[in-house]
N, C-alpha and C positions, 0 to 999 in steps of 0.2 A: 518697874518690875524687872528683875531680873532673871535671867535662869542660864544655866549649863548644861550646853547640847553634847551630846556625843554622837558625833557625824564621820559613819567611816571611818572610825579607830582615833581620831582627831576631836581635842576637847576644844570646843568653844566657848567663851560666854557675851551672852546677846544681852542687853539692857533697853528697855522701850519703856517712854517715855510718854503720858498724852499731854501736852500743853496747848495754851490757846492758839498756837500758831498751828497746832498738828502734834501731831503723834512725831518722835525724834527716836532714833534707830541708833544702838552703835552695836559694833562687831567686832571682840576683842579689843575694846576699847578707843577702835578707830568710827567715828561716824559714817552713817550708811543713809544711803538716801535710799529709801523705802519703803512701800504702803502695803498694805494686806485686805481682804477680801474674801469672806466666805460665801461665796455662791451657791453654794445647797453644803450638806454634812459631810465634812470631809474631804469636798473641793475647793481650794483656794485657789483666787485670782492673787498672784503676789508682784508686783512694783519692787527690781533692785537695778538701782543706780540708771533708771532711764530705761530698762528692758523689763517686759513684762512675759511672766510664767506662769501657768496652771499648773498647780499641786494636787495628790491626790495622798489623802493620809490615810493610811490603815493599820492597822493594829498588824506587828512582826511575829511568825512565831516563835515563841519561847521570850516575850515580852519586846518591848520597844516598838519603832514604828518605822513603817517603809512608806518612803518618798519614792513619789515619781511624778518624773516630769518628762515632757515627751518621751524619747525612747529612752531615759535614763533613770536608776534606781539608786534610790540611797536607804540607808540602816541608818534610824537616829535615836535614839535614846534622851530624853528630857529630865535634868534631876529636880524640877520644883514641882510637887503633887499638886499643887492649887493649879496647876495648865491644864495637865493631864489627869483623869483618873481611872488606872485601870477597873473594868467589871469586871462581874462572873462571867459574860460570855465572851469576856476578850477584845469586846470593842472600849472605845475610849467618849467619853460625851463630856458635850457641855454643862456649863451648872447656869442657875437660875432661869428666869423666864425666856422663853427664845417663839421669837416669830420665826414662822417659816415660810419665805418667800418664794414666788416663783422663779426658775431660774431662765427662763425663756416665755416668750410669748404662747398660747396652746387652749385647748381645751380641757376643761378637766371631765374625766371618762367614769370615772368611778371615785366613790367613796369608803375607805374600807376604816374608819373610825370615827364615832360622832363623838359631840360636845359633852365632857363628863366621864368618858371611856377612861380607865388605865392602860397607856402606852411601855412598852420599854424602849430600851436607845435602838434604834435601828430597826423598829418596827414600819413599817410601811401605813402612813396616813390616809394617800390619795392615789389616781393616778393621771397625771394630764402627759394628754396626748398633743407632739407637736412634732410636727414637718417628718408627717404619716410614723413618729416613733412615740409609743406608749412608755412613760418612764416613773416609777412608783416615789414619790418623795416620800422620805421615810422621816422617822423621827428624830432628832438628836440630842434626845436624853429621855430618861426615862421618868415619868411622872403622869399628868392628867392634861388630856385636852380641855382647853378652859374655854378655848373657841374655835369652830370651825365657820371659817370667814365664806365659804363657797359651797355650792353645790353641783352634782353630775349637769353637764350641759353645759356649763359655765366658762365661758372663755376670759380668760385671765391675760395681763399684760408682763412683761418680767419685773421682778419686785414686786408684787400687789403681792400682801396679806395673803395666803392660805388659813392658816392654822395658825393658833400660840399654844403651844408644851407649859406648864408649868411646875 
């Protein structure tokens, strides 16, 4: 897969690669050693060249998208539509089926969608509380809960099955 970033006024083109050895990264044609990770919507865990960074993507105003990572912001622009697709409400979601995992260990405190509901992207599914902070995992596309893997009271591990979107 290929695509071209516009990063800070600066055109890039990224190419990724899955084969059986792993997924293969290159960066303007030079290879990159790299892994990536979606932790809840919109937060990446990202792996470059041996140092690891948390992303946070959100839709820019007046289109494209703002990176940040720790105390730094970037303006990116993506031109392959099958990555990205903008919505009506401006946020960006994924396509097909998507589990939605926990992103930490916690309780979960409420349920605010059951099995069967119509979601939109960034709607709020659940909410698990951990290390005394309540955090809403929302949805990351829009479509039908097909399952809800938990219930209020239920203490969850990171990674266990919440939900699947479909």
């Amino acid at each position: 897969m290929k695509f071209e970033i516009l990063l800070q006024g600066k055109l890039h083109t990224v190419e990724f690669e899955n084969t059986p050895s792993g997924p293969v990264f290159t960066l303007d044609g030079k290879p990159l050693a790299a892994d990536a990770l979606e932790l809840s919507p919109g937060v990446y865990s990202i792996l470059l060249e041996g140092r690891s960074h948390e992303v946070r993507v959100s839709p820019a105003p007046g289109g494209g998208l703002k990176l940040q990572s720790g105390e730094h912001e970037f303006s990116a622009e993506i031109s392959d539509p099958r990555a990205w697709r903008g919505r009506r409400h401006g946020t960006f979601e994924t396509e097909g089926r998507q589990q939605i995992l926990a992103p930490m260990p916690g309780k979960v405190v409420r349920v605010l969608a059951q099995a069967g509901d119509r979601v939109e992207a960034g709607q709020g599914l659940l909410v698990v509380e951990a290390m005394k902070m309540q955090n809403e995992i929302r949805s990351p596309k829009g479509g039908v809960v097909e399952r809800l893997a938990v219930k209020e009271g239920q203490a969850v591990n990171a990674g266990d099955v919440l939900a699947v979107v479909g």
